[in-house]
Structures are given as structure tokens and as C-alpha cells.
C-alpha positions in Angstrom: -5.2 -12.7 -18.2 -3.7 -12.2 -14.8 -7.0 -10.5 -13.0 -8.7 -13.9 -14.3 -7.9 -15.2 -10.5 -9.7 -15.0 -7.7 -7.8 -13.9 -4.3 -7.3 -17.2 -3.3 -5.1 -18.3 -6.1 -3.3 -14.6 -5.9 -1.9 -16.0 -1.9 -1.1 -19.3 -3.6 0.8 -17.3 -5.6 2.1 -15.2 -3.1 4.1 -18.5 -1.3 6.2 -18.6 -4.2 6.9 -15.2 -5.8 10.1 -13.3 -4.9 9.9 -11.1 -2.0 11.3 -8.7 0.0 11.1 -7.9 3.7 12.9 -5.0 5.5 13.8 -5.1 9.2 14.2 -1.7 11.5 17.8 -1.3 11.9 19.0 -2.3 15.4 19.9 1.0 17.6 23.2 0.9 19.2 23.1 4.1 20.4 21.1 6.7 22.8 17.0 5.3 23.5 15.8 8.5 22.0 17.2 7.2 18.7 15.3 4.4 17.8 13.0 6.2 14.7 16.2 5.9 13.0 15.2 2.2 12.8 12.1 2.4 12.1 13.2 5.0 9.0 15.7 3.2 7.8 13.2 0.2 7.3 10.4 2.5 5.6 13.0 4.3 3.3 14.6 1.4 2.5 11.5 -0.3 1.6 10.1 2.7 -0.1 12.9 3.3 -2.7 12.8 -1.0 -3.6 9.2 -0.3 -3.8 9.2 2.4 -6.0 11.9 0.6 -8.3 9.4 -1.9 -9.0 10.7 -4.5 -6.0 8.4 -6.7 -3.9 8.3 -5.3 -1.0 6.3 -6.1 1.7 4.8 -3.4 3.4 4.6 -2.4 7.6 1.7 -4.2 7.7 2.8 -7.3 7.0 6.1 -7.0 8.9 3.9 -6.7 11.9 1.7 -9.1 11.1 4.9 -11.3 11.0 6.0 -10.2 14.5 2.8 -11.0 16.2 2.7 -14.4 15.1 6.2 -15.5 16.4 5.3 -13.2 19.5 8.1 -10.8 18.8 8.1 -7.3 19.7 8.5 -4.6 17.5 11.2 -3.3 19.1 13.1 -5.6 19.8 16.7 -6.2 18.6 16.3 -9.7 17.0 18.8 -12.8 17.0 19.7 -13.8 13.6 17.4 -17.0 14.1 14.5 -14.8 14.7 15.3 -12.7 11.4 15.3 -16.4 9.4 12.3 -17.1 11.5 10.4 -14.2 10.5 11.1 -13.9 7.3 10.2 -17.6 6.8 6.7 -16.6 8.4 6.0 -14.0 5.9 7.5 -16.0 2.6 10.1 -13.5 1.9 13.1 -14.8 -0.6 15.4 -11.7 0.8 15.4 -10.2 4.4 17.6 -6.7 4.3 18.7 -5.9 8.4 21.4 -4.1 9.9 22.1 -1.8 12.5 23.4 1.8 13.5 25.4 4.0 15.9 25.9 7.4 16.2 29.5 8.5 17.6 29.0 12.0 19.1 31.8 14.7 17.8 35.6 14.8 19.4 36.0 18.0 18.3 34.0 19.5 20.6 32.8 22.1 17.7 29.0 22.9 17.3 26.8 23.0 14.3 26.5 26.0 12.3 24.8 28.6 14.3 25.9 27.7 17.4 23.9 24.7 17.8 25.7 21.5 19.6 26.8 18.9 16.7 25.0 15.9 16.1 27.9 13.8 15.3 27.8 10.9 12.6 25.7 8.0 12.1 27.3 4.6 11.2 25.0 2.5 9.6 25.6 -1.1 8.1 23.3 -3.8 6.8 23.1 -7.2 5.0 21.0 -8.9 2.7 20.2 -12.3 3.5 19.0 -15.0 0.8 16.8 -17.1 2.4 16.2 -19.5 -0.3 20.0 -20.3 -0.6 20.9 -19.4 3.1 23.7 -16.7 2.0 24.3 -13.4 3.5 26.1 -10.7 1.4 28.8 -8.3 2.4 28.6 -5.6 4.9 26.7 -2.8 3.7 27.9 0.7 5.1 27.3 4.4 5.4 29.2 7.1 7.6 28.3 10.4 7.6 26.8 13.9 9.2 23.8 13.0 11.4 22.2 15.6 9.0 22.6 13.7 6.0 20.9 10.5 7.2 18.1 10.8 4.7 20.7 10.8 1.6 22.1 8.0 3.5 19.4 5.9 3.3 18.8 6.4 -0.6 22.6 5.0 -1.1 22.0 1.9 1.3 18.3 1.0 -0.5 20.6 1.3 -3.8 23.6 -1.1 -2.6 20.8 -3.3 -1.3 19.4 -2.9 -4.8 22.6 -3.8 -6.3 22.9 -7.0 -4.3 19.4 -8.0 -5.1 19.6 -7.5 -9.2 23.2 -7.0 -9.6 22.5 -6.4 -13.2 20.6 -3.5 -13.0 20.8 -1.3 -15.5 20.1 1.8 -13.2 23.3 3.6 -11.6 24.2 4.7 -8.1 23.9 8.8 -9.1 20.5 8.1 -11.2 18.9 6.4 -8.4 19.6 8.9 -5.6 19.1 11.7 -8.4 15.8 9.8 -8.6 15.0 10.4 -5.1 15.9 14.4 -3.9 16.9 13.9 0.2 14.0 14.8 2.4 14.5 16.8 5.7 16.1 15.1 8.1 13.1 17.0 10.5 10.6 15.9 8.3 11.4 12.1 8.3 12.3 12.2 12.3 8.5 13.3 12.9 7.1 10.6 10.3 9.1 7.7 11.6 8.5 8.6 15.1 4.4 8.9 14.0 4.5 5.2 12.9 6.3 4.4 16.1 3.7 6.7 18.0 0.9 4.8 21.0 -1.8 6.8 20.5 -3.5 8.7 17.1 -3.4 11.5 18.0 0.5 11.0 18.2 0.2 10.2 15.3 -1.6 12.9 13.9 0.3 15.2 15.7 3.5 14.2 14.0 2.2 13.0 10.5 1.2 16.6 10.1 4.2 18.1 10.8 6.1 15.9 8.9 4.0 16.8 6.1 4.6 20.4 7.0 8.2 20.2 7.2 8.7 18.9 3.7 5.7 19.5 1.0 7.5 16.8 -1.4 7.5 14.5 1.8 4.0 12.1 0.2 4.3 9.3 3.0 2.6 11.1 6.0 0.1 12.3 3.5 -0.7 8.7 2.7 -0.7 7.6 6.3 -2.9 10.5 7.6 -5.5 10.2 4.8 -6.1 6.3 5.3 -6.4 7.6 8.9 -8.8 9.6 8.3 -10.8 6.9 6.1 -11.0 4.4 8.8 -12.8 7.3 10.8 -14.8 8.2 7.8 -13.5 11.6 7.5 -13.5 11.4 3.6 -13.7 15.3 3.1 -10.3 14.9 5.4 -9.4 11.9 4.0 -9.5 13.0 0.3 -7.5 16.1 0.9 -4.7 14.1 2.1 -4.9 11.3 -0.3 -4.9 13.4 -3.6 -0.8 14.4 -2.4 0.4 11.1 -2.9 2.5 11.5 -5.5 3.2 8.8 -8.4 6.9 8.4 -7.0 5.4 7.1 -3.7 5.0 3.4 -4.0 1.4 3.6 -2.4 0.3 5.8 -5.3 -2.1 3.4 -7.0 -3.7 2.4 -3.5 -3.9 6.2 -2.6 -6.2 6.9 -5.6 -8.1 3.7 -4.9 -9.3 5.1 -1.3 -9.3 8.8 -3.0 -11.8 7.1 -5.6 -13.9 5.5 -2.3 -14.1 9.1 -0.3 -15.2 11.3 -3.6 -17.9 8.3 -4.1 -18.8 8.4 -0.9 -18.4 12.8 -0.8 -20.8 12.6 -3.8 -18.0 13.4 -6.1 -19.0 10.8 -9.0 -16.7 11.9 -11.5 -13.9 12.2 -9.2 -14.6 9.4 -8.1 -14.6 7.6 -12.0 -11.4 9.3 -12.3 -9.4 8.1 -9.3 -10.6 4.2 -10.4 -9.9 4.5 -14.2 -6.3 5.7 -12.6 -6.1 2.4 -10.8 -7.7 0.0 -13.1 -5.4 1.0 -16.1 -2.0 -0.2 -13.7 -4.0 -2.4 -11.5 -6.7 -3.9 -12.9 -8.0 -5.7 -9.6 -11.8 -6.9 -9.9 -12.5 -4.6 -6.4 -11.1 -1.6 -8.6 -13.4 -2.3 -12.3 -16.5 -3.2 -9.7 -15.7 0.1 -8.1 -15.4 2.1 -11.1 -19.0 0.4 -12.1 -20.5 1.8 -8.9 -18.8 5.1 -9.7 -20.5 5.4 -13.1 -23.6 4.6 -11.9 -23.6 7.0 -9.6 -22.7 9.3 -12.8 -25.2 8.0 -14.3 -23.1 6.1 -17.2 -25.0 3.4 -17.2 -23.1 1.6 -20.0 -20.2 2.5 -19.1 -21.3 0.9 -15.0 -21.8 -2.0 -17.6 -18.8 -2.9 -19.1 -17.2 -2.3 -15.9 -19.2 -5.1 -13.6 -18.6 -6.9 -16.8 -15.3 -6.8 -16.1 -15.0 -7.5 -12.2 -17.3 -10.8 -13.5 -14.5 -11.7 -15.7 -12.1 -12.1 -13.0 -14.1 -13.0 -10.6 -17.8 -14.5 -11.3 -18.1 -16.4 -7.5 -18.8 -12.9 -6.1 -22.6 -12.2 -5.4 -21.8 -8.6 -5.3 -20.7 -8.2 -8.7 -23.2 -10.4 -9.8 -25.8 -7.9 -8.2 -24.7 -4.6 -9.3 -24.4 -6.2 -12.8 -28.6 -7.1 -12.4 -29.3 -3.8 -10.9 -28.1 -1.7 -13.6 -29.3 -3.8 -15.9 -32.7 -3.8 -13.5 -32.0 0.7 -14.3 -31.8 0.2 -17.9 -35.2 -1.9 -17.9 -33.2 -5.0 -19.7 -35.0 -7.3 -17.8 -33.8 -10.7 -19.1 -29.8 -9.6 -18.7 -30.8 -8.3 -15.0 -33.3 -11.5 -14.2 -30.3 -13.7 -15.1 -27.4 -11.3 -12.8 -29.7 -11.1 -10.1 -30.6 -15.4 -10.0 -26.5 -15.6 -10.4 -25.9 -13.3 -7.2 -29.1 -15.5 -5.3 -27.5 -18.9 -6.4 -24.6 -17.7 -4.6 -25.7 -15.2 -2.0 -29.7 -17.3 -1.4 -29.9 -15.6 2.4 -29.4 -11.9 1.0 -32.8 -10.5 0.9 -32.3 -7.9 -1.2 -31.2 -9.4 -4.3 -34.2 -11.4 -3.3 -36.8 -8.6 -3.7 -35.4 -7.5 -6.6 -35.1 -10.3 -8.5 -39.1 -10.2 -7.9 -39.9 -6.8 -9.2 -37.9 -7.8 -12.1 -39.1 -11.5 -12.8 -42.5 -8.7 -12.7 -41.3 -6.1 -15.1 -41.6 -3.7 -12.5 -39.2 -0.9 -13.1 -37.8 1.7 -10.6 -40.5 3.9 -9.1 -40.4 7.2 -7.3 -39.1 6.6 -4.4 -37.4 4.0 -4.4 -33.9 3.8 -2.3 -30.8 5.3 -4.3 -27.1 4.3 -4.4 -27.7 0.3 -3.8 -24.7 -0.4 -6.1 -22.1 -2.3 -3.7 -18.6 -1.5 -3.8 -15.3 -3.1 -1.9 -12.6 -1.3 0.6 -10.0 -4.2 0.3 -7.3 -3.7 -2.1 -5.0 -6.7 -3.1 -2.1 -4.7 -5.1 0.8 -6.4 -3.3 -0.4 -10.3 -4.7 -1.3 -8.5 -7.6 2.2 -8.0 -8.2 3.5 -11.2 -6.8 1.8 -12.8 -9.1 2.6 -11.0 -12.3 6.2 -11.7 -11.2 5.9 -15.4 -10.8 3.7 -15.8 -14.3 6.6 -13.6 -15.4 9.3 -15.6 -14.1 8.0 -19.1 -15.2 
């Protein structure tokens, strides 16, 4: 099975499978334009995403700048675009750039308000495994229509990358209702914000603006995880929406703040979610500490069981394995966990201890500390995919 690796062979893996990286456009127009880069970028990579695409994430893209020293802003040479998609392994870099040409006309918007003009966007796909570039990509239209806009560029990129996709032009945009152009202006201009509480500030009202508008949800609830707000932090998460491509790794954190809130079968629910599309040993060893916590014992079971399966070097599975088993008064299943996590943990005291109590028989007792099941914060779902992919492809 493909959770039968360990994370290791997932990044070897990762060198080889197909993916995609997606540049901010270039501005060629006013300074106070430049979240239109940084939007085109996230849409773009959002709609591949969602189509099922490799697509790698902000994050990465980043990550990818900081190591050739580039800054984000920056409008980059085409050697630095080969450059840094080579750093990240991507097969296909999608760049480009846009203007905006002011009206002639010299009439205003609807209402009085001055016109915004249009927006001239074009971009190119570039192969890097058989250095070729495709065709000019373009879209001219109202400033006001910039989030339709980007749907039809992220499908002719689409279109370049699997030309014989079965999905057409209307489908895919019908797919994807246009968001308001306010609304994506305040996130993309969030992402691009110094402080957090920029951030905030504008992830909110992007949220706001638009209640179908799931990205700024996403962003503001795994902002208020790394601050341990998981009351906040849940609230936010549970509006991620299945047609956001973050979906699976929003329930995953949702699962970790209503286990944390004291939420146990919300909690079960959110990783069950997960596991069944992304069956990640973090996510069953999760789920294990969930139903513990429910008092499933069985259940708890199964599910360390399963996280062993796919990955039996880890001391932490190994240990909540022995302590429920250690709960359930099996003492040979939880002597033989508990020396497994030792053999590969020997400095961690507390398998230690218990693995005395229950070479001893000795069963809980009053008093004795609750919730010492361990669970995990990373999540893997991007070299997940990868590697589905490449078994696929070979």
C-alpha cells in the first residue's frame, strides 16, 4: 500500500513526481498593484489544485526564494524562473505578467465612481524537463472582472498541462462561481501583509466580503493554531469548504483543536474525514488518540495499528499502541509495544516507567496522569500525493 512508506521515501519520491509551481505575475503597472501578482499566483494554483494537479503550495514557493536568495517581490529573469523551479523539483513553472491601461474614455464607473480600466494579463507555461515554453497565454478585460479572469487563465494553463482533458472551458469556470474582486484584493494583500495583525485585519474582511470566499478562512484558522487559539482556530477551520484544495489539511488541524478543546468525537470525526482520502500514519495515529480520549479503546486500537503499518520506526506509535493496550489490562500486547517504543526511543523516561508498572501487572490507579496518548502536528499531504502519482505513472 502507498502509506506503507515512511516520510523519507515520500521526498525521494517527491524528486521525481510531476509538479507544478506558480510564480506571482510580474506588475507592470501602478506599485499599489502588486496583490494582483500575488493573486494571480494563489488562484491559479488553487483551481490546478482543486482539479487534482500537483501544485506546490506558498510555502514551498518561498522556501524556494530563500534559498537562491531571491526576494519575493521581485520581478525575476527567466534564468531565475529555471533556477527556481529546478530548486523546488517542479516539471512545469506557469509565470507571466500584467498591466492595467487606465480608460480613454474618460467615463466613470457606474455610480459615479472613476473607472478602473482593464487588466492585460499574459502567461506561459514552461516545461522544464524538455526546456519548452508554450504560447502566450492572455486575458483582457474590466478591472472588475479579474477574479473570472483568473479561472480562464488557470484553465488555458490547464489545457497546456493535460491537453486531453476531458473537462471544458464553461464546466471549469462553472466549477468555480467568481469571487469579489474586494474580497480577493484584501486576501492577497493579507498574504503579502508584514505584520499579523495585517494580516488579520484583512483575512477577516476578506472573509467578510465574500462568505463562499474558504481561503482566508484557512489562513486565519492555522493562524490561530500556531497561537493556540483552538476555540478560534476551530471556528475558522470548520469553513473550509471541500472545493478548497486545503480541505483535507483543514479538517486535520480542526481534528487537533476539538482534541485539544476536549471535543473527542469532533475530533474522531474530523480524522476519519482525513484518513478515508489521506490515509497518512500522523492522521490514523491521531484518530487513535482521538478515540482514546472517547474512550474507544478498540477502536484507539486498530488505529495505532494502522499508523504501525506504515510506519513501525516511530516510538510514538509504538507507545500509544502499549498504553492502550497498558488501559485495557492486556499486558503482554502492551509489555511488547512499550519494549518496541524503548528499543527505539531508550532515553524517553516515560515509556520507561511504564513499561515497569506493566512488566509488574500494575494497572492504572486513581490518580494517575490522563491524556498521555501522543499525537503529531505535521501533515505530509502534498508527498502523499506525489507519490501516488509516480506509483501511478510507472
Amino acid at each position: 500500500m502507498v502509506r506503507n512508506l515512511t516520510v523519507a521515501a515520500l521526498l525521494v519520491f517527491t524528486m521525481r513526481a510531476e509538479t507544478v509551481l506558480v510564480l506571482p505575475f510580474a506588475n507592470h503597472s501602478a506599485p499599489n498593484l502588486e496583490w494582483i501578482g500575488e493573486s494571480l499566483a494563489e488562484s491559479i494554483r488553487e483551481s490546478l489544485a482543486s482539479q487534482g494537479l500537483l501544485v506546490l503550495d506558498r510555502n514551498d514557493r518561498l522556501e524556494g526564494y530563500r534559498r537562491l536568495s531571491l526576494h519575493p517581490g521581485a520581478n525575476l529573469t527567466h534564468a531565475s524562473i529555471v533556477k527556481l523551479g529546478q530548486a523546488l523539483d517542479a516539471s512545469l513553472v506557469i509565470y507571466g505578467e500584467y498591466a492595467q491601461h487606465t480608460s480613454e474614455s474618460g467615463e466613470g464607473a457606474p455610480g459615479g465612481a472613476p473607472s478602473p480600466g482593464t487588466v492585460r494579463i499574459t502567461g506561459r507555461v514552461l516545461d522544464l524537463r524538455q526546456i519548452h515554453l508554450s504560447p502566450i497565454l492572455t486575458e483582457l478585460g474590466p478591472m472588475e472582472d479579474l477574479p473570472g479572469m483568473e479561472v480562464e487563465l488557470a484553465w488555458d494553463a490547464l489545457h497546456v498541462i493535460d491537453p486531453g482533458t476531458p473537462l471544458g472551458k464553461e464546466e471549469f469556470v462553472r466549477m468555480r462561481p467568481a469571487l469579489r474582486l474586494d474580497a480577493l484584493e484584501s486576501y492577497a494583500r493579507g498574504l503579502l501583509a508584514p505584520t499579523a495583525e495585517q494580516r488579520h485585519k484583512l483575512f477577516t474582511q476578506a472573509a467578510r466580503l465574500d462568505d463562499q470566499f474558504s481561503r482566508p478562512c484557512f489562513e486565519l484558522g492555522i493562524d490561530a493554531w500556531k497561537q493556540k487559539d483552538y476555540k478560534v482556530a476551530a471556528s475558522w477551520l470548520q469553513r473550509v469548504t471541500r472545493r478548497n484544495s486545503h480541505f483535507f489539511e483543514a479538517q486535520f488541524f480542526l481534528g487537533l483543536c476539538r482534541y485539544y478543546g476536549g471535543d473527542a468525537a469532533g475530533a474522531v470525526e474530523a480524522f476519519q474525514t482525513v484518513a478515508e482520502a489521506v490515509p497518512l500514519n500522523e492522521v490514523y495515529n491521531d484518530l487513535g488518540a482521538a478515540e482514546v480520549r472517547k474512550n474507544d479503546l478498540p477502536a484507539a486500537i486498530a488505529a495505532f495499528r494502522k499508523a504501525i503499518e506504515g510506519d513501525d520506526a516511530d516510538p510514538d506509535y509504538q507507545f500509544n499502541l502499549g498504553y492502550t493496550q497498558w488501559r485495557m489490562k492486556d499486558y503482554d500486547g502492551a509489555v511488547e509495544s512499550l519494549r518496541a517504543a524503548a528499543e527505539r526511543d531508550p532515553s524517553d523516561t516515560e515509556i520507561t516507567r511504564l513499561l515497569g508498572r506493566t512488566l509488574k501487572q500494575e494497572g492504572p490507579r486513581p490518580g494517575d496522569p490522563q491524556g498521555r496518548q501522543r499525537v503529531k502536528t505535521n501533515y505530509e499531504e502534498l508527498a502523499y500525493r506525489q507519490l501516488q502519482a509516480e506509483l501511478k505513472r510507472k
